[in-house]
C-alpha positions as CSV (number, residue, x, y, z in Angstrom):
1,X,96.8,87.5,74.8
2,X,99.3,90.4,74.3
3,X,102.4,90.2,76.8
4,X,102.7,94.2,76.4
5,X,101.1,95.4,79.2
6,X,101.6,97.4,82.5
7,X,101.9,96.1,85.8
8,X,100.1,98.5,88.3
9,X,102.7,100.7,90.1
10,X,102.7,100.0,94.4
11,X,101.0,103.3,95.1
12,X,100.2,103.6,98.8
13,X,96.5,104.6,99.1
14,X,97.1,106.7,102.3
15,X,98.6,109.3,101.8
16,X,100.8,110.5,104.9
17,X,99.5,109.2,108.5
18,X,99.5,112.1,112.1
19,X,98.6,110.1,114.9
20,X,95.1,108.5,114.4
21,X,94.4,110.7,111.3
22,X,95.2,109.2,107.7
23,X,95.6,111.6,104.7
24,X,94.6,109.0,101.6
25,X,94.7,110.4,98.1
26,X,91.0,109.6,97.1
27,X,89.7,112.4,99.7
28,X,92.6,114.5,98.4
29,X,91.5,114.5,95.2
30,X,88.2,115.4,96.2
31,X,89.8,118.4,98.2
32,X,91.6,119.1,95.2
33,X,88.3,119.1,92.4
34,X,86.6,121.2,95.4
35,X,89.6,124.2,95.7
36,X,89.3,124.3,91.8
37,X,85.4,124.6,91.6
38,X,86.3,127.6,94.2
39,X,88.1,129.3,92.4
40,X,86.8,129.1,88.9
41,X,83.4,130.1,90.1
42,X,85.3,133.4,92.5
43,X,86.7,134.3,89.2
44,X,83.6,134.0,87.5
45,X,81.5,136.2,90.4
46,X,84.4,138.9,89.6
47,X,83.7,139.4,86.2
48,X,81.2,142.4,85.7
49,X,77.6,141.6,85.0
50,X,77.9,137.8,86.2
51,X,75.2,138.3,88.9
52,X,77.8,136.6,91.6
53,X,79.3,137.6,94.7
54,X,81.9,135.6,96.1
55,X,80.0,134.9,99.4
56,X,77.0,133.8,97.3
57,X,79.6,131.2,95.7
58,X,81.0,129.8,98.8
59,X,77.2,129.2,100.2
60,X,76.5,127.5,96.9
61,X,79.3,125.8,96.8
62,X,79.4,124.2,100.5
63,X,75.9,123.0,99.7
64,X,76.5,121.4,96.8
65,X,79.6,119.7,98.4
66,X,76.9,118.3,101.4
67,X,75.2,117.3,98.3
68,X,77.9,115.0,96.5
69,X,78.9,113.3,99.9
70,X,75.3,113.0,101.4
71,X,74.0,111.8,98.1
72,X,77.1,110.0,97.1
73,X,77.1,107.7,99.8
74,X,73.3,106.9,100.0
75,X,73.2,106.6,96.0
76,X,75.6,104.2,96.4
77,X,74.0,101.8,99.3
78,X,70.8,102.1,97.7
79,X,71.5,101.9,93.5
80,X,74.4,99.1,94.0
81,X,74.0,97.6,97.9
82,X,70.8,97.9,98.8
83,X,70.7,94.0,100.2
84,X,73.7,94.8,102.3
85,X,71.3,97.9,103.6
86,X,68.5,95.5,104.3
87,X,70.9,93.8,106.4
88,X,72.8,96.1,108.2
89,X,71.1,99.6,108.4
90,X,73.9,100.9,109.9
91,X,76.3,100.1,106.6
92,X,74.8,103.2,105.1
93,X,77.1,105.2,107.6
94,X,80.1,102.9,107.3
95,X,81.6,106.0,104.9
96,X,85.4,104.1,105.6
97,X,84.4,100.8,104.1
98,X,84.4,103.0,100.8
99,X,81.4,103.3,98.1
100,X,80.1,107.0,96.4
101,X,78.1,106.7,93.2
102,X,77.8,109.8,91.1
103,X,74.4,109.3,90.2
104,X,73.7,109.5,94.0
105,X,75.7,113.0,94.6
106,X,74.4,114.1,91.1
107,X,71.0,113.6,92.9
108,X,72.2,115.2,96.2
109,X,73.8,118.5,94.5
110,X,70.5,118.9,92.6
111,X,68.7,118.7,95.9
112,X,71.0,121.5,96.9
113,X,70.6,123.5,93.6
114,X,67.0,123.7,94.2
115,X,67.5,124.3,98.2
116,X,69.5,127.4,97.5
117,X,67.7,128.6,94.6
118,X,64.8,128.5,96.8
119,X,66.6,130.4,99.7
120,X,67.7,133.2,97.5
121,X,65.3,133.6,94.8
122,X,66.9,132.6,92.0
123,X,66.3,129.9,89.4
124,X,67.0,126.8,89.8
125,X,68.1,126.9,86.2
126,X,70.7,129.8,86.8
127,X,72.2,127.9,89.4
128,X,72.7,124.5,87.8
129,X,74.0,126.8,84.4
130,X,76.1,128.2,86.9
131,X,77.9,125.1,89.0
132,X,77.5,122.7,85.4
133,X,81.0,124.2,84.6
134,X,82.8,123.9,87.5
135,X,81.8,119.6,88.3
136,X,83.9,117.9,85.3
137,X,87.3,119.1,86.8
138,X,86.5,117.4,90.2
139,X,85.0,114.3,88.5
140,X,88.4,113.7,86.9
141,X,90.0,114.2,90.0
142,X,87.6,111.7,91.6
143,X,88.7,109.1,89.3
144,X,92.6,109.8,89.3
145,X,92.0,109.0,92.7
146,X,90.4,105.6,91.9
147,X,92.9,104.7,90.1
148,X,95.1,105.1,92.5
149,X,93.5,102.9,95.0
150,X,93.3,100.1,92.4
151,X,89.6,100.2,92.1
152,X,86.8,100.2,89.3
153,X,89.0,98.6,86.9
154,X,87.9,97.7,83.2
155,X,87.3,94.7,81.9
156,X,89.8,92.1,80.7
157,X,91.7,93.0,77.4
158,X,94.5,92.2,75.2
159,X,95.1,96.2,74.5
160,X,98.3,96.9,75.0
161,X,97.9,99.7,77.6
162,X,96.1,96.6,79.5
163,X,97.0,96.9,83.0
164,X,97.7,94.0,85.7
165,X,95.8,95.7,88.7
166,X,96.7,94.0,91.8
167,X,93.0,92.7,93.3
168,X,92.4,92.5,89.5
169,X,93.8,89.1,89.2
170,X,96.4,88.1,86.9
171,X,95.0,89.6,83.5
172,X,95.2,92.7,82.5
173,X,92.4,95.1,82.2
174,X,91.3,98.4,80.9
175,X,92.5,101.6,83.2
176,X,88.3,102.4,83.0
177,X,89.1,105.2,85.6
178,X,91.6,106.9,82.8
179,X,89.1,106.7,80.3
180,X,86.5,108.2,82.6
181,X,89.3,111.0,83.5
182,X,89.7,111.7,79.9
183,X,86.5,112.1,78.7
184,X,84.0,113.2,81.9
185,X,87.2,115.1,83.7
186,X,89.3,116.9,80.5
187,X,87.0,116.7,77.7
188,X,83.3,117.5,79.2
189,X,85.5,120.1,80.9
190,X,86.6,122.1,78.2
191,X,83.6,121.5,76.1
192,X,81.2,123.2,78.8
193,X,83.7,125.8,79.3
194,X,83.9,126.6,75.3
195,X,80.2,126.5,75.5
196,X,79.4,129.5,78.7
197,X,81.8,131.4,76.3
198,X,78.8,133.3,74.8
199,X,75.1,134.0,76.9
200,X,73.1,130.8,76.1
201,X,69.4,129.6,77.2
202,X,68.9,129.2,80.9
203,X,68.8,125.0,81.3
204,X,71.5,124.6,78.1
205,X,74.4,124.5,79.9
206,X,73.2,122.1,82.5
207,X,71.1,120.2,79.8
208,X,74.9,119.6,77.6
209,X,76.3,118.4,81.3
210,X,73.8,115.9,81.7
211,X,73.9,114.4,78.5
212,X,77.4,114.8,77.9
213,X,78.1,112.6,81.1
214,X,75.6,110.2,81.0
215,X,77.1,109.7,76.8
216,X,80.6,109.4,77.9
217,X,79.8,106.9,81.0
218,X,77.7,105.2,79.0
219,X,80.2,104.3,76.3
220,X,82.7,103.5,79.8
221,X,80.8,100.9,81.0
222,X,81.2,98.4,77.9
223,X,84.8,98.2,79.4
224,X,84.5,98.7,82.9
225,X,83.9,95.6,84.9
226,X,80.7,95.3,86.5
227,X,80.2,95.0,89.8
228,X,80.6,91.1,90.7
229,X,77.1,91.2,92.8
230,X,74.8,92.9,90.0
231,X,76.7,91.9,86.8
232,X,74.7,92.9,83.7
233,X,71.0,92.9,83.9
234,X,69.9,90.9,80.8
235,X,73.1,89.8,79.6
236,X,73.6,93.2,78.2
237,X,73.5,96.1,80.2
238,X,75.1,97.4,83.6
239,X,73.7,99.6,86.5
240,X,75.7,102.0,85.5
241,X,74.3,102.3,81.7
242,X,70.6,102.2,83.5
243,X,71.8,105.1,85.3
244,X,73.1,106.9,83.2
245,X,70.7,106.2,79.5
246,X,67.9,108.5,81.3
247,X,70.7,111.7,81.7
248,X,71.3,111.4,78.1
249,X,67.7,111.8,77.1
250,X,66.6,114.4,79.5
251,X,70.0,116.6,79.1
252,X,69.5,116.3,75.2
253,X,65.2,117.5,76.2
254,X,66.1,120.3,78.5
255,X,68.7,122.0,75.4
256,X,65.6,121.5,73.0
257,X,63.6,122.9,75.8
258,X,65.4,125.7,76.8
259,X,66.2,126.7,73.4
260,X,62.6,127.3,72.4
261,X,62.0,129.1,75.9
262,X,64.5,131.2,75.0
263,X,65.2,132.3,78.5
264,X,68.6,134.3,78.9
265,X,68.7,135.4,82.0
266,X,68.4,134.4,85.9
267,X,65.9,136.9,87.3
268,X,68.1,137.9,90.6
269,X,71.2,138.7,88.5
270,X,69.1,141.8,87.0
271,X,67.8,143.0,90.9
């Protein structure tokens, strides 16, 4: 095995520390993918014709943050811990023993989509067109801040951008969470961003989300390391790939779908 490889630098997971409350970068970089989603959706609402006002986007917005961390944590008991849950009911509200899944807060922030669409008579479609945008950004921000806590490492490898992760054990192993930055953070960013460039099909946008996520953390998880208590089901496959297979094919149905509809426009942004 290749000796070229990186030794994990000693990064401090808590960020500063005032009194009894600890600042650690993994809820920062939440923080951080939640100012960003703010502000690209207020200057979004400003433009003329977009159907938005700024209050509408910070109601949206703080329900669809409920959403991630609600959903984020149960997803995460139930898809990867539910024997743990059996056992101790109450380790579904143990939120500082760590563990959010993102198919449980995608989940939640649907819930939220259609809660608020109900409330103010809009589609749920226009709203999911409308927030599909503005997740990537805090995705990559989620996993910068895995990385920095030395968790959800890759696999073992030779590579020579291998990394030696310190509860990794001696080898070295893909930097999964960089790979997930790259491609569900920067580059499902700035392809959903090109795409809301011109008026498209009301469920497209949201349809190109799903299936661009569940593509690119599909293709992850053959060098991420499975978690030690589920391993891969049939030899073959992780949780995370069973997860994320049905996104692909219902995000890659709902563009054919909303295509032929043909559907432009969310019925409250013309009131």
């Amino acid at each position: 095995m290749s000796q070229t490889y990186f030794q994990f630098p000693n990064i401090d997971p808590v960020l500063f520390e005032i009194g009894p409350l600890s600042i650690r970068w993994y809820g920062l970089m939440y923080l951080v993918g939640f100012a960003f989603a703010l502000w690209l959706a207020n200057r979004r609402a400003d433009k003329a014709g977009s159907g938005w006002t700024r209050e509408q986007v910070s109601d949206l917005l703080f329900a669809a943050f409920l959403g991630v961390i609600v959903g984020g944590r149960v997803g995460y008991v139930l898809f990867y811990n539910f024997d743990l849950f059996l056992a101790d009911p109450l380790y579904l509200f143990k939120v500082w023993t760590g563990g959010m899944s993102f198919h449980g807060g995608l989940l939640g922030v649907i819930a939220a989509m259609f809660w608020y669409a109900h409330r103010n008579g809009r589609t749920f479609f226009g709203v999911a067109d409308f927030v599909a945008p503005l997740v990537p950004f805090g995705l990559g921000m989620g996993r910068i801040g895995n990385f920095m806590n030395s968790e959800l490492w890759g696999r073992v490898t030779d590579a020579p951008w291998g990394i030696v992760f310190p509860n990794g054990g001696p080898l070295p192993r893909h930097p999964s969470q960089l790979y997930e930055f790259a491609l569900e953070g920067v580059v499902l960013f700035f392809v959903l961003n090109w795409f809301v460039r011109k008026p498209r099909p009301l469920g497209s946008v949201s349809g190109l989300f799903l299936a661009g996520y569940g593509l690119f953390r599909f293709l992850v998880e053959y060098v991420r390391e499975p978690d030690a208590h589920l391993g891969l089901f049939g030899g073959f496959i992780s949780m995370g790939q069973i997860l994320s297979l049905p996104m692909v094919i219902i995000g890659v149905l709902m563009i054919v779908w909303a295509n032929k509809r043909g559907v432009y426009q969310d019925r409250a942004a013309v009131k």
